[in-house]
C-alpha positions in Angstrom: -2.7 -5.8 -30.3 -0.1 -3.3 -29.3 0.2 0.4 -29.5 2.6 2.5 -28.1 3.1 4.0 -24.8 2.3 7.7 -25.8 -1.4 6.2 -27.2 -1.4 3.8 -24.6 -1.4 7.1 -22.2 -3.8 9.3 -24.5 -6.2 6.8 -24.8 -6.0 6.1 -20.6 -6.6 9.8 -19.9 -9.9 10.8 -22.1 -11.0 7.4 -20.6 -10.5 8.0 -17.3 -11.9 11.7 -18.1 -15.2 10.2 -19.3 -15.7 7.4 -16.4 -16.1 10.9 -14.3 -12.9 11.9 -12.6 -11.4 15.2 -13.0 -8.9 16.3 -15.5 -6.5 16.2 -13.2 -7.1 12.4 -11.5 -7.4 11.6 -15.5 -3.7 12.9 -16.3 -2.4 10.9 -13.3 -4.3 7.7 -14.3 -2.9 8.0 -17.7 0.6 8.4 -16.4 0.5 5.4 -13.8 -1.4 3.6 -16.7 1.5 3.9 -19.1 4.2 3.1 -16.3 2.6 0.1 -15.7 2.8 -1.0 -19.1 6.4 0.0 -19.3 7.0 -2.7 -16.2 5.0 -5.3 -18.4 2.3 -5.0 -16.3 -1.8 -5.0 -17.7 -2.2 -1.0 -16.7 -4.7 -1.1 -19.4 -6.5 -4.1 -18.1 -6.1 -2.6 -14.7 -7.2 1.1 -15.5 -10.2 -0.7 -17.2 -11.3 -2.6 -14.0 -11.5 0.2 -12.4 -13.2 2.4 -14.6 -15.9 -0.3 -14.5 -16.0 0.2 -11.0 -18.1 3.2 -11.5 -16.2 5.1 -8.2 -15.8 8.6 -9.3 -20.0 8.7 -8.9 -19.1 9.0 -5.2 -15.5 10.2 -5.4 -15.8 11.4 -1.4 -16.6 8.0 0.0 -13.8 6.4 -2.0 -10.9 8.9 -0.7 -8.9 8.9 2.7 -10.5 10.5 5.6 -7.6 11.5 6.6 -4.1 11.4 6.2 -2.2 9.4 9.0 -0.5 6.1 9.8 -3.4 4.0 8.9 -5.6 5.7 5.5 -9.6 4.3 5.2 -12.8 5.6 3.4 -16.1 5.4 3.6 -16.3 2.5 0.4 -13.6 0.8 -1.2 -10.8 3.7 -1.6 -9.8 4.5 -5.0 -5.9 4.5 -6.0 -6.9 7.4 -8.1 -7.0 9.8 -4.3 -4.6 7.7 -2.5 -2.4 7.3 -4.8 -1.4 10.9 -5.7 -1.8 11.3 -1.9 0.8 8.8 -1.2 3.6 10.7 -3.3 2.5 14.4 -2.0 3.1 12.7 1.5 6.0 10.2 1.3 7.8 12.4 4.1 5.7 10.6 6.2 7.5 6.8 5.2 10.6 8.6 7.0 9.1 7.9 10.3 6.8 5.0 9.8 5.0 2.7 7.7 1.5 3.9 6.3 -1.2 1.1 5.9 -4.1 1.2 3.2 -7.5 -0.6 3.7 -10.2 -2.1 1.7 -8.1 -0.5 -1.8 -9.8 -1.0 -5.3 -7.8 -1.5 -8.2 -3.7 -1.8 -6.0 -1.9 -2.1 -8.9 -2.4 1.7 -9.9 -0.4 2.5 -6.6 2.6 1.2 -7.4 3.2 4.1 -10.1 2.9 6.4 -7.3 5.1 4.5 -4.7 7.4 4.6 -7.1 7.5 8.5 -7.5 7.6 8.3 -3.3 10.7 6.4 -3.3 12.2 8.1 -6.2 11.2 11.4 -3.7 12.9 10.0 -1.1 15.9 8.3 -2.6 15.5 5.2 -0.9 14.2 1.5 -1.6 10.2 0.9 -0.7 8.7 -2.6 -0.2 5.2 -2.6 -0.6 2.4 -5.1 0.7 -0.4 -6.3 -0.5 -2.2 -8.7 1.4 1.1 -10.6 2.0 2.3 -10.1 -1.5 5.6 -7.6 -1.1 6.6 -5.4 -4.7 9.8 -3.3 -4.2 10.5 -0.6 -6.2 13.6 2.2 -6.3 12.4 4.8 -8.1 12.8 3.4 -11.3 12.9 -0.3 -11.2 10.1 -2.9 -9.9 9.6 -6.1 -8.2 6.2 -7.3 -8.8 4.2 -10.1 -9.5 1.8 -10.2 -13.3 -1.3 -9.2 -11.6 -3.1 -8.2 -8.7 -6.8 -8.9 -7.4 -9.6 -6.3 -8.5 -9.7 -5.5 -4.8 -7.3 -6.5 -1.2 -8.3 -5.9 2.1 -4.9 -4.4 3.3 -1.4 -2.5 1.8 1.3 -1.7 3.9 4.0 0.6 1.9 7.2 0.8 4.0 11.3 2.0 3.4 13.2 0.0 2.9 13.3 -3.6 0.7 15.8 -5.1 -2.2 15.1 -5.3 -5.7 16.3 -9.1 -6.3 14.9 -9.6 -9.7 13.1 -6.3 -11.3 11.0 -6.9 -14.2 12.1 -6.3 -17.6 11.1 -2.3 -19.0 8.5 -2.5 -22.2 8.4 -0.1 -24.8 5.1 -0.6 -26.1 1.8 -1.4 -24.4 -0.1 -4.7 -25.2 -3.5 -4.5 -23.8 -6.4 -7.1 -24.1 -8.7 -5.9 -27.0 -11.7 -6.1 -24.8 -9.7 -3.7 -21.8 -9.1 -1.4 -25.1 -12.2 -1.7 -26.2 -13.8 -0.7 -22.8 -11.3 2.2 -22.1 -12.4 3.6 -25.9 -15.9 3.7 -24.8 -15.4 5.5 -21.8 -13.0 7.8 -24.0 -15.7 8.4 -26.1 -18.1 10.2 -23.6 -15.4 13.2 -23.8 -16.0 13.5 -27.6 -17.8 16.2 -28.5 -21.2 15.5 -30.3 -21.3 16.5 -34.4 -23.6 19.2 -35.1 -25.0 20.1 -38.6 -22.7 22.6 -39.2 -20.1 20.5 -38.4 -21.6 17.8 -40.7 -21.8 19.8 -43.5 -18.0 21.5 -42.8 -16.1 17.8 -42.3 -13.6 17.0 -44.5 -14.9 16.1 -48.0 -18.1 17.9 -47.6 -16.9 20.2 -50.6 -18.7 23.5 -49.4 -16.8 26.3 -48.4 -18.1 29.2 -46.2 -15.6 32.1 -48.5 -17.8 32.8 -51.1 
């Protein structure tokens, strides 16, 4: 099963959209989603995970209390909130490391350190739980996967990019993560009505007589 990246990102944003996160937070899942896939990374599989996670129910106990050296919420935070947060604040990596506890779902920040570093022309190493990713902007240096959940991430400046991973130009999710972000697509549809019924395509009855 493959599709293409443009799909791939369609598909991601009604789903994120129906699991209950904003249009906005949808557009940016979609996005990182689709970058991931283009690493040959399982965005889909990751985006899935998450959506399963049910967070944007409580979306303030899963966001940063505040913004400073070291980020925690309430619950397990949600790379959805930190993650855009990380690229609206990568001034901050000019003077220091900032340090992530307790994240859901890490992969999907690696999208948005990437858009950071690109930002701030420079190389970023980031940690999680032990495991370092570098990425320039463009490139990455990453592992397959990541766990569901990790206690700590550490994104810093500076790192090399020894062996980045080869760029996909099509996504290839696992029919079961496709399946799963489908159904949550699906709660964005729009239920048919009679009239509607009766006006699909084929229906042969016209309203100009």
């Amino acid at each position: 099963m493959n599709f293409s990246l443009n799909e791939m990102e369609a598909t991601a944003k009604r789903a994120t959209r129906g699991a209950g996160y904003s249009w906005g937070q949808a557009e940016e899942a979609s996005k990182a989603a689709r970058w991931l896939c283009a690493q040959g990374m399982d965005g889909a599989g990751v985006l899935a995970g998450l959506l399963e996670q049910g967070l944007a129910s409580d979306s303030a106990a899963h966001r940063p209390g505040q913004i400073d050296r070291l980020w925690l919420s309430e619950r397990a935070l949600c790379p959805l909130s930190a993650g855009p947060l990380l690229s609206d604040a990568a001034h901050l990596l000019k003077t220091g490391p900032v340090e992530m506890r307790n994240v859901a779902a890490p992969a999907l920040l690696l999208p948005f350190a990437c858009h950071a570093a690109r930002l701030l022309k420079e190389v970023l190493t980031i940690e999680i739980d032990g495991a370092q990713m570098m990425t320039d902007g463009e490139r990455l240096v990453a592992p397959d996967s990541l766990p569901d959940t990790v206690h700590k991430v550490v994104v810093t400046n500076g790192g090399a990019l020894t062996t980045p991973r080869k760029q996909n130009a099509r996504a290839c999710p696992d029919p079961q993560d496709w399946c799963v972000l489908n159904r949550f697509a699906h709660r964005t549809y729009a239920p048919a009505t009679e009239e509607s019924r009766l006006l699909g395509a084929g229906s042969g009855l016209s309203d100009n007589d």
